[in-house]
C-alpha positions, 0 to 999 in steps of 0.5 A, a space after each residue: 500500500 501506498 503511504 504518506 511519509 507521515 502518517 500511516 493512512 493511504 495516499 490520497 489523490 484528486 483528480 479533476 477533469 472537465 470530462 470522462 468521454 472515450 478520449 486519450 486523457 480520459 483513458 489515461 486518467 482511468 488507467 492510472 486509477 486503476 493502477 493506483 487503486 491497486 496499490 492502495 491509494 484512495 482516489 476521487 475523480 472530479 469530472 466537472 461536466 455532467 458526460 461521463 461515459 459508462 465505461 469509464 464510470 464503471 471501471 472507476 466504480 470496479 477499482 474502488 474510485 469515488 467518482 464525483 460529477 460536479 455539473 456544469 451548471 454548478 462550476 458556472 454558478 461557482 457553487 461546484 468550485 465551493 464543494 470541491 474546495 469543502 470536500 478537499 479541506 474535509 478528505 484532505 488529499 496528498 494530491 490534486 492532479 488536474 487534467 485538461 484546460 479548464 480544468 486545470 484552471 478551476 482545479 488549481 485554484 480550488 486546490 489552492 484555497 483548500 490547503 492541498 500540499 502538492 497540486 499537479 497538472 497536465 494539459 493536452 493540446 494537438 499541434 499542427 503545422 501552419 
């Protein structure tokens, strides 16, 4: 199992995401879960839009991952930034990892004002010639 250095509790991770569509992040965010939650850390998943789709909810579901959809609506009224920085100061993650553009934005700053020790980010984009 996978320990803080501190404490004998699992590490804890949050992930952020703005969603869970059949796309590259997205199925790199459920392999690493999975992998993680076979090691004993204890995960959430933040997706930040109400498209979650079933096989990522389930396979997150099967590895013991909390899936937690915060709604669109939500995030645009703020209420859903709120909740994730309440949830955070109460769970107290090790981790908050953010993927993606929005969500690394929203994410990052949420993790900022709940005390989170160490914020990781990675954003996606394609390149293309001009």
């Amino acid at each position: 199992m996978m320990t803080r250095n501190d404490a004998r509790r699992p590490l804890r991770v949050a992930y952020v995401i703005d969603k869970l569509s059949l796309h590259g992040t997205q199925k790199f965010l459920v392999c690493l879960a999975q992998g993680l939650a076979r090691r004993g850390v204890e995960q959430h998943v933040y997706c930040l839009k109400n498209d979650v789709h079933p096989a990522h909810r389930d396979a997150l579901r099967a590895a013991g991952v909390k899936l937690i959809i915060v709604g669109r609506l939500n995030i645009i009224l703020l209420r859903g930034v709120w909740r994730m920085i309440a949830a955070w100061r109460a769970w107290q993650p090790d981790i908050v990892f953010t993927l993606l553009f929005n969500s690394d934005q929203l994410g990052r700053v949420a993790a900022k004002l709940a005390g989170v020790p160490v914020i990781l980010h990675q954003v996606s984009f394609l390149e293309t010639d001009t």
